[in-house]
C-alpha positions as a printed Julia matrix, in Angstrom:
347×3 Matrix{Float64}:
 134.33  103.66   88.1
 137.34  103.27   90.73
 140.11  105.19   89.77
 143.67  104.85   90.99
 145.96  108.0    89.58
 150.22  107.93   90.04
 152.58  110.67   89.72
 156.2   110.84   90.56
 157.54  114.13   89.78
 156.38  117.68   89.2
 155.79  117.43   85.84
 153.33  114.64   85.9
 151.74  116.34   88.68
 151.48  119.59   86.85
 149.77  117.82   84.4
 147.22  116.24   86.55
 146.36  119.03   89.21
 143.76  120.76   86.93
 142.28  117.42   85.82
 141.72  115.88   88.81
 138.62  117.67   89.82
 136.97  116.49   86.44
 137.74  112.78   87.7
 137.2   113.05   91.31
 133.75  114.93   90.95
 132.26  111.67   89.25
 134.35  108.69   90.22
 135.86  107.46   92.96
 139.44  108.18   92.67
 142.65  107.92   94.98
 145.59  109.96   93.7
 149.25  108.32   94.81
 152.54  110.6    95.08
 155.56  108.67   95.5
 158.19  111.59   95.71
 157.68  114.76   98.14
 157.92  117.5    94.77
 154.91  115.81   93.78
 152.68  115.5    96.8
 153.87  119.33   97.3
 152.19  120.43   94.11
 149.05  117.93   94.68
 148.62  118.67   98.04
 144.83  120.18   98.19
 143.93  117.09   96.24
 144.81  115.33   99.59
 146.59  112.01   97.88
 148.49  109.33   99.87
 152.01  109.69   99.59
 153.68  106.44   99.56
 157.84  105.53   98.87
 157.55  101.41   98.78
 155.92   99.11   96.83
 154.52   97.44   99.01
 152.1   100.17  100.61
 151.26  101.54   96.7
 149.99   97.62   95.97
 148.21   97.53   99.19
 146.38  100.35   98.32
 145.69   99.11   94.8
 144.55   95.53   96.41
 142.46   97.14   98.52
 140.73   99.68   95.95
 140.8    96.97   93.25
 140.49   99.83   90.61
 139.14   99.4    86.73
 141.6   102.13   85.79
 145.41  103.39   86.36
 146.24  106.44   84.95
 149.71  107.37   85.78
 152.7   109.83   83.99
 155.35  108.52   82.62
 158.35  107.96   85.55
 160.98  110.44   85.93
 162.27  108.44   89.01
 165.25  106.85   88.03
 166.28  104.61   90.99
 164.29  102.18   92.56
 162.11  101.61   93.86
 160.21  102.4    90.48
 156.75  102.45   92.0
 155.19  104.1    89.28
 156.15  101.27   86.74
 156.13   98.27   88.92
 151.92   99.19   89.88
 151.59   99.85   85.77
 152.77   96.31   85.7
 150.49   94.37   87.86
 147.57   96.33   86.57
 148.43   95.2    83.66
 148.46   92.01   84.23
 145.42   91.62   86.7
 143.88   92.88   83.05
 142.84   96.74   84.47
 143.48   99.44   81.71
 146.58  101.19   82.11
 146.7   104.91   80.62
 150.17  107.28   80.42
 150.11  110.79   80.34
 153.72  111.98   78.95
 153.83  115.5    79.87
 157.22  115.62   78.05
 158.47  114.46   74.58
 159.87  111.1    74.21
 160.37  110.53   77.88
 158.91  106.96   77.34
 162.73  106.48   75.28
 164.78  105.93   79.08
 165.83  102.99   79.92
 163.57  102.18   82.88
 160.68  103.83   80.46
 161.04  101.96   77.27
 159.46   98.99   78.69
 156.64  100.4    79.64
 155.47  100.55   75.89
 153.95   96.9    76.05
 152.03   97.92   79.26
 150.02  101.18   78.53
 146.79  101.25   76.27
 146.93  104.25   75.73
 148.99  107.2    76.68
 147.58  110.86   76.34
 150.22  113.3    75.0
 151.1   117.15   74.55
 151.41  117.42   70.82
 151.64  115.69   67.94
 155.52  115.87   67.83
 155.0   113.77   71.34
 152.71  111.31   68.79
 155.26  111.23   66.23
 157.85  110.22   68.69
 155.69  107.38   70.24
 154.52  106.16   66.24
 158.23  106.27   65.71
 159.24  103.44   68.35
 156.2   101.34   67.23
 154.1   102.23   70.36
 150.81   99.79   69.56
 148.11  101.26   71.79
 146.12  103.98   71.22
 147.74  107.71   71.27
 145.51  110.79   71.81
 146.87  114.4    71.48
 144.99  116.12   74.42
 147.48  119.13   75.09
 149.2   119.83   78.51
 147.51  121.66   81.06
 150.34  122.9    82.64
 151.67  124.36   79.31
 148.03  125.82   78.43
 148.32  127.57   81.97
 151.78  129.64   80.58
 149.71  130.94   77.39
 147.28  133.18   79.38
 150.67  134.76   81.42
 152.05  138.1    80.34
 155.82  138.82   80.49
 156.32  142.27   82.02
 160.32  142.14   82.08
 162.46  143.43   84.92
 161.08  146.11   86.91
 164.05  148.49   87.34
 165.16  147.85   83.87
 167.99  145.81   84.45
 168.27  142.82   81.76
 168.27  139.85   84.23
 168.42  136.26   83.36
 166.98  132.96   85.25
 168.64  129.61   85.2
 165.83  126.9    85.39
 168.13  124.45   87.49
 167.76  120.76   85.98
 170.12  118.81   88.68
 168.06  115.88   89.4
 169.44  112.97   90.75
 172.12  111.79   88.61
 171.89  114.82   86.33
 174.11  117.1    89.03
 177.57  116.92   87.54
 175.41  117.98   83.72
 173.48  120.78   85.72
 176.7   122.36   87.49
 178.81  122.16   83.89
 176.3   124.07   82.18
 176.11  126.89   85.47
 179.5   127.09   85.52
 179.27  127.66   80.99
 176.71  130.71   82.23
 178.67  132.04   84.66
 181.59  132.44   82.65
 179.57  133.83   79.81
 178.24  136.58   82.4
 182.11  137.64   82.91
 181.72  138.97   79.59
 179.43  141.07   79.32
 178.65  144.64   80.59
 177.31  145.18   82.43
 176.25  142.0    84.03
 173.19  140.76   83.76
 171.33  140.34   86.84
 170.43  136.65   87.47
 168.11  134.4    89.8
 168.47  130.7    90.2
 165.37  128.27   89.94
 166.52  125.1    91.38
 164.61  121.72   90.01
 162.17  121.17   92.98
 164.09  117.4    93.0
 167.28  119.37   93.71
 169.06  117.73   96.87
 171.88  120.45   97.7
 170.3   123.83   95.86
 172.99  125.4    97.36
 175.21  124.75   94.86
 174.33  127.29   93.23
 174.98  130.4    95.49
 178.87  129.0    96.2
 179.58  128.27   92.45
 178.01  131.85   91.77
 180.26  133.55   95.09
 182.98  131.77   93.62
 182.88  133.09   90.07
 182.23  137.05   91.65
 178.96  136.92   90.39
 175.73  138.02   92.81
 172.57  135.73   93.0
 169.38  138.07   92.85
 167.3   136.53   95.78
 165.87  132.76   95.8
 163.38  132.29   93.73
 160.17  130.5    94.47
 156.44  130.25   93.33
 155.01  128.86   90.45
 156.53  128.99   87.11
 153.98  131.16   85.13
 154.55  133.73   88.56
 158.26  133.24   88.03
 159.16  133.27   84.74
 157.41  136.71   84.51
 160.27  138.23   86.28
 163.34  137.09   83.92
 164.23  138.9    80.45
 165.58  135.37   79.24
 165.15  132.01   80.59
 168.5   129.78   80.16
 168.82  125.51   80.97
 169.91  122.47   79.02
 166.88  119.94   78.62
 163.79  121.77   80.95
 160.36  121.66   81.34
 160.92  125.6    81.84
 161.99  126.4    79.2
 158.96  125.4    77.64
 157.06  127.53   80.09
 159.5   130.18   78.65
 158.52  129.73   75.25
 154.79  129.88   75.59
 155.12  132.84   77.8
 156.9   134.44   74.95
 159.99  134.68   76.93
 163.19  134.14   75.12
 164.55  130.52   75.89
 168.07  129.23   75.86
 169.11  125.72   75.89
 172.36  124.7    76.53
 173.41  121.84   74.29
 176.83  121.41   75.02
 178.56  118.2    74.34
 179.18  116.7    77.79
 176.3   118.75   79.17
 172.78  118.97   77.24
 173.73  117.14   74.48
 174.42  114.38   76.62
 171.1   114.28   77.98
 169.5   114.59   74.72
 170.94  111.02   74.06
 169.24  109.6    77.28
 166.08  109.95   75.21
 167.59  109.22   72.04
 166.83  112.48   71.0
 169.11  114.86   68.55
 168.51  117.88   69.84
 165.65  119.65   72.33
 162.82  119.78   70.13
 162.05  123.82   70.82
 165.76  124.63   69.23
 164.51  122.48   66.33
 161.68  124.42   65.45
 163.1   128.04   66.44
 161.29  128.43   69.41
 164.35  128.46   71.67
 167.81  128.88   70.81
 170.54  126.56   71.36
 174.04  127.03   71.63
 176.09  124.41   70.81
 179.72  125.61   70.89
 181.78  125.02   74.38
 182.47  128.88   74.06
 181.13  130.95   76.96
 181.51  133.94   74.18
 179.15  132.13   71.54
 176.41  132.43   74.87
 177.25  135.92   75.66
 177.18  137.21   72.11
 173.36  135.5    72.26
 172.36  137.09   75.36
 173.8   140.54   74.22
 171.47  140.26   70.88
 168.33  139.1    73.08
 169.47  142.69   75.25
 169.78  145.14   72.24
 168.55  143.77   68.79
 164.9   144.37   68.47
 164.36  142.4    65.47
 166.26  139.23   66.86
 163.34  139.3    69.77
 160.94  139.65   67.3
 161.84  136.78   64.98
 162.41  134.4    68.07
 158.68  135.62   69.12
 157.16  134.71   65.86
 158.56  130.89   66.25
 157.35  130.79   69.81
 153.95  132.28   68.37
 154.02  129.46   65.84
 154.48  126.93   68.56
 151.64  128.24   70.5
 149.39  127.67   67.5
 150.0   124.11   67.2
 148.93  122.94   71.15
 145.4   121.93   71.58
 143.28  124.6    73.47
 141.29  123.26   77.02
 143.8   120.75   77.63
 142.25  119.71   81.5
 139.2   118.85   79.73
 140.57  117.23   77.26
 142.38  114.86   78.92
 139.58  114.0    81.74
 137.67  112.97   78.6
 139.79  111.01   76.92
 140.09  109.06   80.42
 136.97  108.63   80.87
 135.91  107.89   77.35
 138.52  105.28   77.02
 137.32  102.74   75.1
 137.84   99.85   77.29
C-alpha cells in the first residue's frame, strides 16, 4: 500500500514520529513537512520538506498513493498545503485519515471544512470524540491515544536542583497569536514582582516562534532574570520546572501527565480569547482539575496560586490526584495503536 503522510507543525509531528516506523517497515510511505518545526522533529525519518502546493501535488501525482494520513493544520496562512492535498485526495476518491493531536482543533476556521473530507480521524481521548460527535463529524472516529502524551507518563519530575522554586513559561506566540502570548508574559511577570522571593524562571519559546527574543527584553525590562534558554525535548524539559505556566499549550499537557503542576492563563483578551478560536469555553485540563486556571486580570490572584503550589502540601496533592485521574483515562501503546487503526482502515 502507497502511503503519503503530512504534518505541519510540531504537534502533528510529535504524534507521528513514533508511528512512522510501524508504517514505513511494511508500506511504502513518503512523509511531507511543510513548515521547518516539523521537518526538525521528523528529521531521521528523512521526509521531503516542501512550502508550495505545487511541489506537495507533484509528489502526490507522482506517488499516486491509496492513503493520506495527515494532522489536522495548525498553519493558519496560506498556502494551506496540508488541507488543499486532503482535498484532491479526496476527490481523486483516495482515503483521507486525520490525526488531531489536540482537542477540537478541527473547530478553526480554515479546519472546520475539513470535516466533509476526512474518513476518519484518529484522536487522543474520548473528550477529543465527544468534541468531533458534537459538530456532527460523519466518518468514522477511533480513540487511539497520543504518542507524544504517552511518552510524558513514563518521565519523572525531580524539581529544581538547588531548591529554588522555579517556574517555566511554555511560550505559545505563533503567528498571529504574538500580541495574546506577550499579554499573558507580561500578566506573569508582574505576578513574579510579588512574591518573595522570586521565583526563578526559564522561557520555552513555541518552536514556530519568529522573534523568541521577546522574551529576554520584556523580562530585562520588568527587572526580572531569565534562567538560561531552554531547549530539548519537552519530557527532558519540563523535568526541570516546579510549575509549568501558558494560556492554551500543548505543554501544559505534557505538564499534567508528568505530574507537574500546570497553569493556564485564561484571561479575557489573552487565553480566553483563544479558547473562542475553537469554540471552546475553557481549556479542557482546567475543566477537569488537572490544571488550574486563573481567570481574574489580577497578577495577585496568579501569585497567590503560585505561592500555594510553593508551600501548601495538600494543594499539590489534590492537583496530583486530578492529573492522576487524567492519566487513567488515555489509552496505553498509543504508536501502535494508531499504526493499526491506519492500516486496518476499513476502506
Amino acid at each position: 500500500m502507497k502511503i503519503i503522510i503530512l504534518a505541519d507543525s510540531p504537534g502533528t509531528a510529535d504524534m507521528f514520529k513514533p508511528v512512522w516506523p510501524f508504517l514505513f517497515t511494511h508500506h511504502d510511505c513518503q512523509l511531507i513537512t511543510t513548515h521547518p518545526s516539523a521537518t526538525k522533529i521528523l528529521s531521521q525519518s528523512q521526509p521531503i520538506y516542501c512550502t508550495d502546493l505545487v511541489s506537495a501535488k507533484t509528489i502526490y501525482d507522482n506517488i499516486k498513493p491509496d492513503l493520506v494520513v495527515t494532522g489536522i493544520s495548525s498553519i493558519l496562512e496560506d498556502p494551506h498545503i496540508i488541507n488543499e492535498l486532503t482535498r484532491i485526495a479526496a476527490i481523486d476518491g483516495r482515503v483521507t485519515i486525520a490525526l488531531q493531536d489536540y482537542w477540537a482543533n478541527h473547530r478553526t476556521l480554515h479546519n472546520r471544512p475539513m470535516l466533509n473530507y476526512w474518513r476518519a480521524v484518529l484522536v487522543p481521548d474520548q473528550l477529543s470524540r465527544d468534541y468531533l460527535l458534537a459538530d456532527n463529524y460523519a466518518g468514522e472516529i477511533i480513540v487511539t491515544g497520543h504518542p507524544g502524551w504517552e511518552k510524558c507518563l513514563a518521565a519523572e519530575p525531580v524539581g529544581a536542583k538547588d531548591n529554588e522554586f522555579v517556574l517555566l513559561w511554555a511560550g505559545s506566540a505563533t503567528p498571529g497569536g504574538e500580541a495574546i502570548d506577550e499579554e499573558s508574559f507580561l500578566f506573569l511577570l508582574a505576578a513574579l514582582a510579588t512574591i518573595i522571593p522570586t521565583p526563578g524562571l526559564i522561557v520555552r519559546p513555541h518552536p514556530r516562534d519568529e522573534a523568541p527574543a521577546r522574551y529576554e527584553r520584556l523580562a530585562r525590562e520588568a527587572g526580572v532574570t531569565l534562567r538560561p534558554p531552554a531547549a530539548g525535548a519537552t519530557d527532558v524539559l519540563l523535568p526541570s520546572a516546579d510549575v509549568v505556566l501558558a494560556t492554551y499549550s500543548t505543554s501544559l499537557i505534557h505538564a499534567a501527565l508528568m505530574k507537574i503542576p500546570a497553569v493556564s492563563l485564561m484571561l479575557p483578551t489573552g487565553g480566553q480569547t483563544k479558547m473562542q478560536a475553537a469554540n471552546l469555553s475553557d481549556f479542557p485540563l482546567n475543566q477537569i482539575g488537572a490544571a488550574l486556571g486563573v481567570y481574574q486580570d489580577n497578577p495577585n490572584t496568579l501569585a497567590q496560586i503560585l505561592i500555594k503550589l510553593r508551600d501548601d502540601d495538600a494543594y499539590r496533592v489534590a492537583l496530583r490526584a486530578k492529573q492522576e485521574a487524567f492519566a487513567a483515562t488515555l489509552p496505553t501503546q498509543a504508536a501502535r495503536n494508531v499504526a493499526t487503526a491506519i492500516l486496518n482502515f476499513d476502506r
